[in-house]
C-alpha positions, 0 to 999 in steps of 0.5 A: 500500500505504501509503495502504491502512494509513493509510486503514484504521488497519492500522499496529498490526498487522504484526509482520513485514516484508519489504524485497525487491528493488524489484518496483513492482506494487501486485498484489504486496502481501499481508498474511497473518497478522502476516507483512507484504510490502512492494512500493511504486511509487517515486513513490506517495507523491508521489501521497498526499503530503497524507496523508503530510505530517502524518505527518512532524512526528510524528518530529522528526529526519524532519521537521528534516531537509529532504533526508529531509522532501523524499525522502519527499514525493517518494517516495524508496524509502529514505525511504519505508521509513524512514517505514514503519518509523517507524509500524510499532510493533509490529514485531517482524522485519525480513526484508531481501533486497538485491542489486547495487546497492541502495544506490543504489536505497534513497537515504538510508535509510542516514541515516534509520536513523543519525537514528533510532539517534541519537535512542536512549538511547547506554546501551542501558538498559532504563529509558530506552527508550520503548515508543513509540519506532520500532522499539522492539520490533524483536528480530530482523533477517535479511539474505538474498543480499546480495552484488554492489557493496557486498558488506556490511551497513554500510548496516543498521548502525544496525540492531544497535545497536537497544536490543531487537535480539537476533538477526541472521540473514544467509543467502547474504551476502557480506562483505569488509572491511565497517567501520563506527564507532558509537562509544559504542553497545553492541550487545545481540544474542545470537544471530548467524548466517551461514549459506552465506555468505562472511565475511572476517576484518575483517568478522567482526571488525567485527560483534563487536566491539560485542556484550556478551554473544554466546551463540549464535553459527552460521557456515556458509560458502560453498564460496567461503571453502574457504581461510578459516582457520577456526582464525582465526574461532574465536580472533576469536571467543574475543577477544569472547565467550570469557565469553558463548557458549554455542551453537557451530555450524561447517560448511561447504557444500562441507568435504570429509573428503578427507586433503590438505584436512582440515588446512586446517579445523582449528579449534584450542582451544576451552578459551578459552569459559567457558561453551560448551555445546554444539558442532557441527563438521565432522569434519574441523574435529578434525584437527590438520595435521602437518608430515610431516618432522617427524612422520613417524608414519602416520596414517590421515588422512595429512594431519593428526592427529586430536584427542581431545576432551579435548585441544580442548573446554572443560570446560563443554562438555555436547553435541557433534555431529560431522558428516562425509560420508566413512563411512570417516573418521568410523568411524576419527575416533570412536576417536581422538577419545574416546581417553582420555575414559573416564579423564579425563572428571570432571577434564577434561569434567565436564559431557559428557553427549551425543556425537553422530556424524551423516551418516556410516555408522552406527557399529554396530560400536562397541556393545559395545567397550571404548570404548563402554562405558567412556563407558556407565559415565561417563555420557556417551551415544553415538550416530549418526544411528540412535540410541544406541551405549551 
C-alpha cells in the first residue's frame, strides 16, 4: 500500500485514516473518497526499503534516531505508521481501533509520536506552527474498543497535545488509572467524548487536566461503571472547565429509573459552569438520595428526592433534555422538577428557553395545567418526544 502512494504521488490526498487491528492482506486496502484504510504486511517495507530510505532524512528526529531509522527499514508496524503519518499532510482524522495487546504489536510508535510532539512549538501558538509540519492539520482523533492489557490511551498521548487537535472521540474504551506527564504542553481540544465506555476517576482526571478551554464535553458509560459516582465526574469536571463548557451530555447504557438505584446517579450542582448551555441527563441523574431516618417524608421515588431545576442548573443554562425509560417516573419527575420555575425563572434561569422530556410516555396530560402554562407565559417551551406541551 505504501509503495502504491509513493509510486503514484497519492500522499496529498487522504484526509482520513484508519489504524485497525493488524489484518496483513494487501486485498484489504481501499481508498474511497478522502476516507483512507490502512492494512500493511509487517515486513513490506523491508521489501521497498530503497524507496523508503530517502524518505527518512526528510524528518530529522526519524532519521537521528537509529532504533526508529532501523524499525522502519525493517518494517516495524509502529514505525511504519509513524512514517505514514509523517507524509500524510493533509490529514485531517485519525480513526484508531486497538485491542489486547497492541502495544506490543505497534513497537515504538509510542516514541515516534513523543519525537514528533517534541519537535512542536511547547506554546501551542498559532504563529509558530508550520503548515508543513506532520500532522499539522490533524483536528480530530477517535479511539474505538480499546480495552484488554493496557486498558488506556497513554500510548496516543502525544496525540492531544497536537497544536490543531480539537476533538477526541473514544467509543467502547476502557480506562483505569491511565497517567501520563507532558509537562509544559497545553492541550487545545474542545470537544471530548466517551461514549459506552468505562472511565475511572484518575483517568478522567488525567485527560483534563491539560485542556484550556473544554466546551463540549459527552460521557456515556458502560453498564460496567453502574457504581461510578457520577456526582464525582461532574465536580472533576467543574475543577477544569467550570469557565469553558458549554455542551453537557450524561447517560448511561444500562441507568435504570428503578427507586433503590436512582440515588446512586445523582449528579449534584451544576451552578459551578459559567457558561453551560445546554444539558442532557438521565432522569434519574435529578434525584437527590435521602437518608430515610432522617427524612422520613414519602416520596414517590422512595429512594431519593427529586430536584427542581432551579435548585441544580446554572443560570446560563438555555436547553435541557431529560431522558428516562420508566413512563411512570418521568410523568411524576416533570412536576417536581419545574416546581417553582414559573416564579423564579428571570432571577434564577434567565436564559431557559427549551425543556425537553424524551423516551418516556408522552406527557399529554400536562397541556393545559397550571404548570404548563405558567412556563407558556415565561417563555420557556415544553415538550416530549411528540412535540410541544405549551
Amino acid at each position: 500500500m505504501l509503495r502504491g502512494l509513493l509510486d503514484n504521488d497519492l500522499f496529498c490526498y487522504p484526509k482520513e485514516l484508519y489504524i485497525n487491528d493488524p489484518v496483513y492482506d494487501d486485498a484489504d486496502w481501499h481508498h474511497v473518497g478522502d476516507v483512507s484504510r490502512h492494512f500493511e504486511d509487517p515486513k513490506a517495507l523491508a521489501r521497498f526499503s530503497e524507496v523508503v530510505k530517502p524518505l527518512i532524512p526528510s524528518f530529522h528526529y526519524l532519521d537521528s534516531d537509529e532504533d526508529l531509522r532501523r524499525g522502519i527499514l525493517q518494517g516495524d508496524r509502529g514505525a511504519t505508521i509513524g512514517l505514514l503519518l509523517h507524509l500524510l499532510q493533509n490529514l485531517t482524522a485519525l480513526w484508531i481501533t486497538v485491542d489486547d495487546g497492541d502495544s506490543q504489536r505497534m513497537g515504538n510508535f509510542k516514541q515516534v509520536l513523543d519525537g514528533l510532539l517534541s519537535n512542536t512549538n511547547r506554546s501551542n501558538t498559532v504563529a509558530n506552527v508550520a503548515s508543513a509540519r506532520p500532522l499539522s492539520k490533524l483536528s480530530q482523533v477517535n479511539f474505538t474498543h480499546v480495552h484488554g492489557i493496557s486498558r488506556n490511551l497513554s500510548m496516543w498521548a502525544p496525540l492531544f497535545y497536537l497544536p490543531s487537535l480539537r476533538s477526541v472521540g473514544a467509543y467502547s474504551v476502557t480506562a483505569k488509572e491511565d497517567t501520563w506527564d507532558y509537562s509544559g504542553f497545553r492541550s487545545d481540544i474542545e470537544k471530548l467524548k466517551f461514549i459506552n465506555s468505562d472511565i475511572d476517576i484518575k483517568s478522567l482526571d488525567n485527560y483534563l487536566k491539560d485542556i484550556k478551554d473544554l466546551q463540549h464535553f459527552q460521557f456515556h458509560h458502560n453498564r460496567r461503571s453502574d457504581r461510578i459516582s457520577l456526582q464525582l465526574f461532574v465536580q472533576k469536571l467543574a475543577m477544569y472547565a467550570s469557565h469553558s463548557l458549554r455542551y453537557l451530555d450524561i447517560r448511561g447504557s444500562s441507568i435504570t429509573d428503578h427507586p433503590a438505584r436512582s440515588g446512586g446517579f445523582f449528579i449534584g450542582s451544576l451552578k459551578a459552569f459559567q457558561n453551560l448551555r445546554t444539558i442532557c441527563l438521565e432522569s434519574s441523574m435529578f434525584i437527590e438520595p435521602v437518608d430515610a431516618k432522617k427524612d422520613p417524608v414519602s416520596y414517590a421515588y422512595t429512594a431519593g428526592r427529586p430536584c427542581r431545576l432551579i435548585e441544580m442548573l446554572p443560570k446560563s443554562a438555555v436547553v435541557v433534555r431529560c431522558y428516562s425509560r420508566d413512563s411512570e417516573l418521568i410523568s411524576d419527575l416533570a412536576v417536581d422538577m419545574l416546581q417553582d420555575l414559573p416564579d423564579s425563572r428571570a432571577e434564577l434561569l434567565p436564559n431557559l428557553k427549551r425543556i425537553a422530556f424524551l423516551y418516556g410516555n408522552n406527557l399529554g396530560h400536562m397541556k393545559g395545567s397550571v404548570l404548563a402554562k405558567a412556563c407558556r407565559e415565561i417563555g420557556v417551551k415544553l415538550e416530549d418526544q411528540k412535540g410541544a406541551l405549551n
